[in-house]
C-alpha positions in Angstrom: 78.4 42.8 124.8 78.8 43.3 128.6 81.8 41.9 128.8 83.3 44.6 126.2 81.1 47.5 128.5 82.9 46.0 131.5 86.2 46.0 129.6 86.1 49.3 128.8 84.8 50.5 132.2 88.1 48.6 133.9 90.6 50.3 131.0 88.8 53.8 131.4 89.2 53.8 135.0 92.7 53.3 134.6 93.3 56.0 132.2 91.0 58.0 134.0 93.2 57.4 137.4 95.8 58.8 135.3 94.0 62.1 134.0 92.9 62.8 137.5 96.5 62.8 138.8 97.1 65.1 136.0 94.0 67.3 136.9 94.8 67.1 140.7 98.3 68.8 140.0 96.2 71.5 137.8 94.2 72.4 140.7 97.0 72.3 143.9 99.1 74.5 141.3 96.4 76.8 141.2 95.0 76.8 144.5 98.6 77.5 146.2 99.6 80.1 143.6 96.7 81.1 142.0 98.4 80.4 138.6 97.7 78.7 135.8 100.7 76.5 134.2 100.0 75.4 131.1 103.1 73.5 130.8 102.2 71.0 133.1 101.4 68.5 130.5 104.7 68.7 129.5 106.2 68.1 132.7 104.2 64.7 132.7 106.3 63.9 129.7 109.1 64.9 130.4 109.3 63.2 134.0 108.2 60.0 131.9 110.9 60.0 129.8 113.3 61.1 132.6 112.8 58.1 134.4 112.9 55.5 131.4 116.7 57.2 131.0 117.0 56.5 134.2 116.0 52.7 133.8 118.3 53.2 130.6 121.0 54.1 132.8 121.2 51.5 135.3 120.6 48.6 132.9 123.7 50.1 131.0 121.6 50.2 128.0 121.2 53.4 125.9 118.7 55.9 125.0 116.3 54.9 123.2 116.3 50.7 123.4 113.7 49.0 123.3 112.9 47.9 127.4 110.6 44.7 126.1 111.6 42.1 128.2 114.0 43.3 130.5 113.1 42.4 134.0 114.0 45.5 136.2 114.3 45.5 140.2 112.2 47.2 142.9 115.3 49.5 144.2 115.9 50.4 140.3 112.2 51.8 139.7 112.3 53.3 143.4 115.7 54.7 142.0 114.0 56.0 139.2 111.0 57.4 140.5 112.9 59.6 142.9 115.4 60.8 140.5 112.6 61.9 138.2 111.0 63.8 141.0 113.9 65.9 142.0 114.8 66.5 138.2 110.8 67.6 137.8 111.2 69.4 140.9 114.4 71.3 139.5 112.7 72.2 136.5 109.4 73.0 138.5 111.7 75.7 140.3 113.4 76.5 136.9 109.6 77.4 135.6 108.9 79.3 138.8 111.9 81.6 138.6 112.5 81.9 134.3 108.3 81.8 133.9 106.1 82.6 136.1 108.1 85.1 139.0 109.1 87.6 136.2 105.5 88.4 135.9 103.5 87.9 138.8 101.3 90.5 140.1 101.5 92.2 136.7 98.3 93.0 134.8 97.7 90.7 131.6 98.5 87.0 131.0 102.2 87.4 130.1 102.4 84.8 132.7 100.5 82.6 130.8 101.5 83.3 127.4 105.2 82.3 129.6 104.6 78.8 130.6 103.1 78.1 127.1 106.2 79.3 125.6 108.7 76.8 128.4 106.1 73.8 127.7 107.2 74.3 124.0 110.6 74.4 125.0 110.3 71.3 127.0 108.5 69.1 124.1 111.5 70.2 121.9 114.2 69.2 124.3 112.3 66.3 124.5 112.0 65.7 120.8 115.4 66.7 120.2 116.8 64.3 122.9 114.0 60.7 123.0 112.6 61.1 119.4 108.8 61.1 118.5 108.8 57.2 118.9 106.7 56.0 121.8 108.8 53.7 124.2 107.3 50.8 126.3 108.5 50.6 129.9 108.5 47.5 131.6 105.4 47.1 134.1 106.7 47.7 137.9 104.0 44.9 138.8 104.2 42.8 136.0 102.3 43.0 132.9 100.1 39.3 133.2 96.2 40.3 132.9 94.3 39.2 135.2 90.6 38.2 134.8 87.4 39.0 136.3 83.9 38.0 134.7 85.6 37.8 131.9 87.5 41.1 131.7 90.6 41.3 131.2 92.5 43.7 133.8 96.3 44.7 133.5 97.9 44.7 137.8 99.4 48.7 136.1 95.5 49.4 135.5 94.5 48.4 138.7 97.8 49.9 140.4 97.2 53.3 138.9 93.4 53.2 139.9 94.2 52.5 143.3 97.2 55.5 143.2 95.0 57.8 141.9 92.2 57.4 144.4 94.5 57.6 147.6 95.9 61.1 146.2 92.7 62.2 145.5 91.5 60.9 149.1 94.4 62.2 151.0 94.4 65.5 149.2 90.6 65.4 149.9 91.3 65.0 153.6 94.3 67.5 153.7 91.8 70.5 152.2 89.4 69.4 154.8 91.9 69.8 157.2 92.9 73.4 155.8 89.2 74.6 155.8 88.3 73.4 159.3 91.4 74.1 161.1 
């Protein structure tokens, strides 16, 4: 019985890392433009699926193949993980410029209503071009489980955990520094 309260302690503070990275970029979004973006789910997905196609791309494999078992290298999930940000970045601008500029400072939520309305046309594009299917990515620090007491503890769980609380920390520290300086 404790073992399966610790077990799902370790897995929800995993997940929960995850969340919080999600809710973090709800807030900044907010506190730097005083916007709402209600597509920003969306661009999670998206940038997910971005950087499997990367992956995709550099193992010369195409879209949609199953990754189980392919071993990958540190410069090709570096590789990735930048591409995906400046693609997300691009369409971050996109959503700035088509979404939100058109209608800032005007009364109403048009703005909101706006971002809705490019989230849905990002989960489309991204239906229309991955598929509903869920896709398993290859773990960056490989996918063995470690045990403690008795819990088992995947090194992406504990990765993402660790991730999450140093963006938290240093975005923590960074509106500290904002307030007092």
């Amino acid at each position: 019985m404790l073992i399966a309260l610790l077990q799902a302690v370790a897995s929800g503070l995993a997940v929960g890392g995850a969340y919080a990275l999600i809710a973090l970029g709800f807030s900044i979004t907010f506190t730097t433009t005083k916007t709402l973006n209600f597509s920003h789910g969306d661009f999670v997905s998206v940038g997910s699926f971005v950087g499997v196609t990367v992956l995709w791309l550099l193992l010369g494999k195409p879209i949609n193949a199953p990754l189980v078992g392919v071993t990958l290298s540190v410069w090709q999930q570096l590789l990735a993980a930048v591409v995906t940000v400046v693609v997300i970045g691009l369409i971050g601008v996109m959503l700035y410029f088509l979404a939100v500029k058109p209608f800032a400072g005007k009364p109403g939520m048009s703005w909101v209503m706006s971002t809705i309305g490019f989230g849905i046309i990002l989960t489309s594009i991204g239906l229309a071009v991955w598929g509903p299917s869920q896709i398993v990515v290859p773990s960056p620090v490989g996918d063995d489980v470690i045990r403690i007491a008795g819990v088992g503890i995947r090194p992406q769980e504990i990765l993402m955990f660790v991730v999450a609380i140093v963006v938290m920390a240093r975005a923590r520290l960074g509106d500290a520094e904002n307030h007092h300086g």
